[in-house]
C-alpha atoms as an extended CHARMM CRD file, in Angstrom:
* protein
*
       112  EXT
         1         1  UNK       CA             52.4600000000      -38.8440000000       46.8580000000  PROA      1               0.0000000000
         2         2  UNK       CA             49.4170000000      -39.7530000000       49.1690000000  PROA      2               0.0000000000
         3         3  UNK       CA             48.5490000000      -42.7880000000       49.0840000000  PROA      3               0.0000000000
         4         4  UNK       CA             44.6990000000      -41.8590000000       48.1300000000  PROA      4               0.0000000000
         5         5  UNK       CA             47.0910000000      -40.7360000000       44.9700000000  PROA      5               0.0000000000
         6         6  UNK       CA             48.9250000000      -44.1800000000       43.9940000000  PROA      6               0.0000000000
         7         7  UNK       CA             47.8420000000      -45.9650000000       41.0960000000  PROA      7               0.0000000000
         8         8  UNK       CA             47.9270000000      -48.8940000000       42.6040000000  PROA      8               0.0000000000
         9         9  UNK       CA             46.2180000000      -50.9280000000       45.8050000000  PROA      9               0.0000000000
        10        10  UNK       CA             48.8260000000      -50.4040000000       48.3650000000  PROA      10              0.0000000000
        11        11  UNK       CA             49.8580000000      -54.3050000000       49.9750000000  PROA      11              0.0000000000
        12        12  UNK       CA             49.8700000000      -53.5810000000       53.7410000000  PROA      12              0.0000000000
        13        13  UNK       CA             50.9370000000      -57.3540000000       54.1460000000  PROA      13              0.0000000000
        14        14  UNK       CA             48.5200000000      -57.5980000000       57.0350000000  PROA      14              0.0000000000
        15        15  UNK       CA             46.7010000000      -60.5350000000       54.5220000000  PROA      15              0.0000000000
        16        16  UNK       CA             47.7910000000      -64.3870000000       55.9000000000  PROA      16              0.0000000000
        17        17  UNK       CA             48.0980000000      -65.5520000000       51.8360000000  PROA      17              0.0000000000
        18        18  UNK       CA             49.3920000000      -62.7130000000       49.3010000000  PROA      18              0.0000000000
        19        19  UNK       CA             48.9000000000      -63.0990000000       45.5050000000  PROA      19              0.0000000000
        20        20  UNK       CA             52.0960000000      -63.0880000000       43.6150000000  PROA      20              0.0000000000
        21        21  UNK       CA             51.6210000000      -61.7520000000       40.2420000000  PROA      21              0.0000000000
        22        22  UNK       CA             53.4900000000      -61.9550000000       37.5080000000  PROA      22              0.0000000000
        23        23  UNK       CA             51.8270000000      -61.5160000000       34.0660000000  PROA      23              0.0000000000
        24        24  UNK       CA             48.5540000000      -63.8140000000       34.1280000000  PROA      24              0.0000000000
        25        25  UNK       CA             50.2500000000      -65.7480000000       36.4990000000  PROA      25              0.0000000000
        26        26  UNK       CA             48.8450000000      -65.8920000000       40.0230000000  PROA      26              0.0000000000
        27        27  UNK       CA             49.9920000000      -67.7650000000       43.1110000000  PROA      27              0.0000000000
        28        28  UNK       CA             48.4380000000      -67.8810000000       46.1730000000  PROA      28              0.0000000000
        29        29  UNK       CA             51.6780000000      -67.7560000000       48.8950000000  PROA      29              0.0000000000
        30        30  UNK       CA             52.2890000000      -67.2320000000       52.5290000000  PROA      30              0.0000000000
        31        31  UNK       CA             52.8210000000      -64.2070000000       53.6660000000  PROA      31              0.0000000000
        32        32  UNK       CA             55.9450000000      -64.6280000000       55.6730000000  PROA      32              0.0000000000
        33        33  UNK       CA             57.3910000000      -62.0140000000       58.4920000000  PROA      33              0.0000000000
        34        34  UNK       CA             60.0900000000      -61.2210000000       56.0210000000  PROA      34              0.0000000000
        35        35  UNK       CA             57.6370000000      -59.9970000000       52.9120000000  PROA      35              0.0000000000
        36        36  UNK       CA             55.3940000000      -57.8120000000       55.5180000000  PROA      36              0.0000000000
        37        37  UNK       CA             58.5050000000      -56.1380000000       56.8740000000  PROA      37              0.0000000000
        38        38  UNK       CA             60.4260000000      -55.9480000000       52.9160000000  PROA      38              0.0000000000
        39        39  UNK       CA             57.2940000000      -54.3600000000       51.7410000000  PROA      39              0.0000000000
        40        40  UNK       CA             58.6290000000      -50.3660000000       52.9130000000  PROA      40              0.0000000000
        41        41  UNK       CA             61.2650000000      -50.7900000000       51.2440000000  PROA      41              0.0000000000
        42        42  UNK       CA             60.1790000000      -52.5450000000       48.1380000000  PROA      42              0.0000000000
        43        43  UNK       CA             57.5930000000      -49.8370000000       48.1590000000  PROA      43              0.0000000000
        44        44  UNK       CA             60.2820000000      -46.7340000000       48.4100000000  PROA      44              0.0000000000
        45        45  UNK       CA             62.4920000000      -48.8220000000       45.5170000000  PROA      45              0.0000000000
        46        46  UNK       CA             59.6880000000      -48.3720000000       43.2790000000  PROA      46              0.0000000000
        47        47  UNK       CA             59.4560000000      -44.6790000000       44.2010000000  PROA      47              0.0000000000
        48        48  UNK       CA             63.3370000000      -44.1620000000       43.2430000000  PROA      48              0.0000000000
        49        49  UNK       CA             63.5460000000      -46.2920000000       40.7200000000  PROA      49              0.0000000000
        50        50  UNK       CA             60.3580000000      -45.1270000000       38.8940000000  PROA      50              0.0000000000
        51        51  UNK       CA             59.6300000000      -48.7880000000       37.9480000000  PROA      51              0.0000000000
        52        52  UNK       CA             56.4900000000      -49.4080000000       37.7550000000  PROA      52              0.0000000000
        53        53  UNK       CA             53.6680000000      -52.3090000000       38.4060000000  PROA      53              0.0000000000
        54        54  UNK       CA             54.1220000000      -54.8050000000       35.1780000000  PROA      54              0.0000000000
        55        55  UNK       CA             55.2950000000      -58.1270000000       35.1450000000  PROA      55              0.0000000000
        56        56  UNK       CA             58.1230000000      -56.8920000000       33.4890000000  PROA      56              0.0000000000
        57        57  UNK       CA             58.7040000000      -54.0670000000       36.0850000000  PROA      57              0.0000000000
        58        58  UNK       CA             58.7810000000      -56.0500000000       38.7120000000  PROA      58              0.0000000000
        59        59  UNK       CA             61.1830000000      -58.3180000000       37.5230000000  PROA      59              0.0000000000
        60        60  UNK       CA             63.4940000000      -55.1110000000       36.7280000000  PROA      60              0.0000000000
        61        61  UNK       CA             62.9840000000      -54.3910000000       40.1690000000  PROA      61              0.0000000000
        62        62  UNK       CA             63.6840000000      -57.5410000000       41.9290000000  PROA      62              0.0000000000
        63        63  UNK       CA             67.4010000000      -57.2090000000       39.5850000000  PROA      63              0.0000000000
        64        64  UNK       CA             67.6490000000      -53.3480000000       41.3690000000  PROA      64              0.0000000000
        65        65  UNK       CA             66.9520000000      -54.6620000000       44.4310000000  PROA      65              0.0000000000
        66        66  UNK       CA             69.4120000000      -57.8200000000       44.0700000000  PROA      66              0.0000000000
        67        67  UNK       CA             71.9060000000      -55.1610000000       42.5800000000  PROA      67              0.0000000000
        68        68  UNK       CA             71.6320000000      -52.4890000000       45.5420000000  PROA      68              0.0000000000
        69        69  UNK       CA             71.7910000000      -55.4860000000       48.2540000000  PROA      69              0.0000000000
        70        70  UNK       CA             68.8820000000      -54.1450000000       49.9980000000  PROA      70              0.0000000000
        71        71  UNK       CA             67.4710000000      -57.6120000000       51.3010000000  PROA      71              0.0000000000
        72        72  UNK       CA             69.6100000000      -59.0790000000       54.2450000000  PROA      72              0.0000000000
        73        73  UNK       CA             66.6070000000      -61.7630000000       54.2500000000  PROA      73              0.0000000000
        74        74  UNK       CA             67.6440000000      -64.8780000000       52.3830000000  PROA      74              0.0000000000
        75        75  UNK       CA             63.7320000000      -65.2740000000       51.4110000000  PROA      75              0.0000000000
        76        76  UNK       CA             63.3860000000      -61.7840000000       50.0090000000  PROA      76              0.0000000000
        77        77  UNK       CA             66.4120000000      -62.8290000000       48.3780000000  PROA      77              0.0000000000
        78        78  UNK       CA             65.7270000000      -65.8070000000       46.4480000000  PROA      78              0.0000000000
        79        79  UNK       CA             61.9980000000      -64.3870000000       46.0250000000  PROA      79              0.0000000000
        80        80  UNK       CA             64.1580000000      -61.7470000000       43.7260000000  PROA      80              0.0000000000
        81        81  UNK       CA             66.1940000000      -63.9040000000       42.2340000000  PROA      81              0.0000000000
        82        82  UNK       CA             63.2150000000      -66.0160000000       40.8560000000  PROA      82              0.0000000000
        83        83  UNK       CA             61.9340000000      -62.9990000000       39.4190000000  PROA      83              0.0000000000
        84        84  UNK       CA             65.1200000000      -61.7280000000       37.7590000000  PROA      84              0.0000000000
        85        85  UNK       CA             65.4210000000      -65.1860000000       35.6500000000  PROA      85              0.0000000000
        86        86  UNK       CA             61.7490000000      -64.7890000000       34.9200000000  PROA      86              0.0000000000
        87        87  UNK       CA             62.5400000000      -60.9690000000       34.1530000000  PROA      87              0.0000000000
        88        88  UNK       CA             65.0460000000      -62.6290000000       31.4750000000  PROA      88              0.0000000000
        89        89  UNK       CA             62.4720000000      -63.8830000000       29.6600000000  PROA      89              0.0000000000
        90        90  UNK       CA             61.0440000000      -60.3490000000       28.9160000000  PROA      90              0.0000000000
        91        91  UNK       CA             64.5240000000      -58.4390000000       28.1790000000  PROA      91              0.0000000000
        92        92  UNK       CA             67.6410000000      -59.9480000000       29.2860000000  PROA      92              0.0000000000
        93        93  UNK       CA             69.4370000000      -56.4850000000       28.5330000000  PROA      93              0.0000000000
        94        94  UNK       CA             66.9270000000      -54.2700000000       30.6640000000  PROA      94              0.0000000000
        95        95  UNK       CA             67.4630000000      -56.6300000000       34.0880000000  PROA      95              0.0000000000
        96        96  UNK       CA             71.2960000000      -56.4940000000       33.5050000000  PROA      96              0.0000000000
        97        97  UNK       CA             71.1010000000      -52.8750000000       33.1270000000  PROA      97              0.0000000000
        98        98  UNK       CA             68.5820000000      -52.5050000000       36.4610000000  PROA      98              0.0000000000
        99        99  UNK       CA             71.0120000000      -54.6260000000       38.2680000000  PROA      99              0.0000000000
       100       100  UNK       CA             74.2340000000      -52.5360000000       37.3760000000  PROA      100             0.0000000000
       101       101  UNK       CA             71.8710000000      -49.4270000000       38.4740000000  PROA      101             0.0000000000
       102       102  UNK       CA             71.2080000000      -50.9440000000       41.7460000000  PROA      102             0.0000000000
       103       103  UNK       CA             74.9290000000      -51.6640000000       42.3510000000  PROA      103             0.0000000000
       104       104  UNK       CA             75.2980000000      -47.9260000000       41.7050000000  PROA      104             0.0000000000
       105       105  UNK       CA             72.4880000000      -47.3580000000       43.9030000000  PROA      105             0.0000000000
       106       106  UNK       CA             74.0900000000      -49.2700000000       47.0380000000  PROA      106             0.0000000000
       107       107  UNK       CA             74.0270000000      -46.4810000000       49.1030000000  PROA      107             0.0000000000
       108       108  UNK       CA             70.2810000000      -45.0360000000       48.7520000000  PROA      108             0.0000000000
       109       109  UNK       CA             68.7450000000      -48.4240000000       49.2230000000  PROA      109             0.0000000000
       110       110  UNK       CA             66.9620000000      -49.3260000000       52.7260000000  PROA      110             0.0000000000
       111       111  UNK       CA             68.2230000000      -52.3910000000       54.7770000000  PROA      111             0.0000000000
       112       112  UNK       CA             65.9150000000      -54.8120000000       56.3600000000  PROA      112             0.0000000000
């Protein structure tokens, strides 16, 4: 897929503050090294996990990635573990099932 083709604004991380998203939730953040440099791979999860761009997705996400040990980053880490308790609050059984299917996954996810 081009990226001319993605249904969503691609986050080059090149932006000093990033908006963090989650529902109607917005926070202004910093854009630390570790986010610009976890957003390849975050980008290719979505790609193989067909998650998409929700709140909710996201959060199922964040429990793949957690799952498949992608992060080495303790900040990319905990950044996914917020969102997997917030994830709980939208289906408790669909971020324990994207976590087991990242621990399945170990092998096809990117290190950083």
């Amino acid at each position: 897929m081009s990226p001319d083709e993605r249904p969503y604004r691609l986050d080059t991380g090149e932006e000093s503050v990033w908006l963090a998203r989650l529902g109607d939730l917005v926070l202004p953040l910093p854009n630390f090294r570790w986010r610009r440099e976890a957003l390849a791979v975050h980008d290719r999860n979505h790609e193989l996990t067909g998650y998409g761009f929700s709140a909710a997705d996201e959060c199922r996400l964040a429990a793949w990635e957690l799952g498949s040990r992608c992060y080495d980053h303790w900040g990319a880490r905990l950044l996914c573990r917020f969102l997997v308790v917030a994830g709980m609050l939208y289906g408790p059984r669909s971020i324990i099932a994207a976590y087991r299917n990242g621990r399945s996954h170990l092998a096809m996810s990117g290190k950083f």
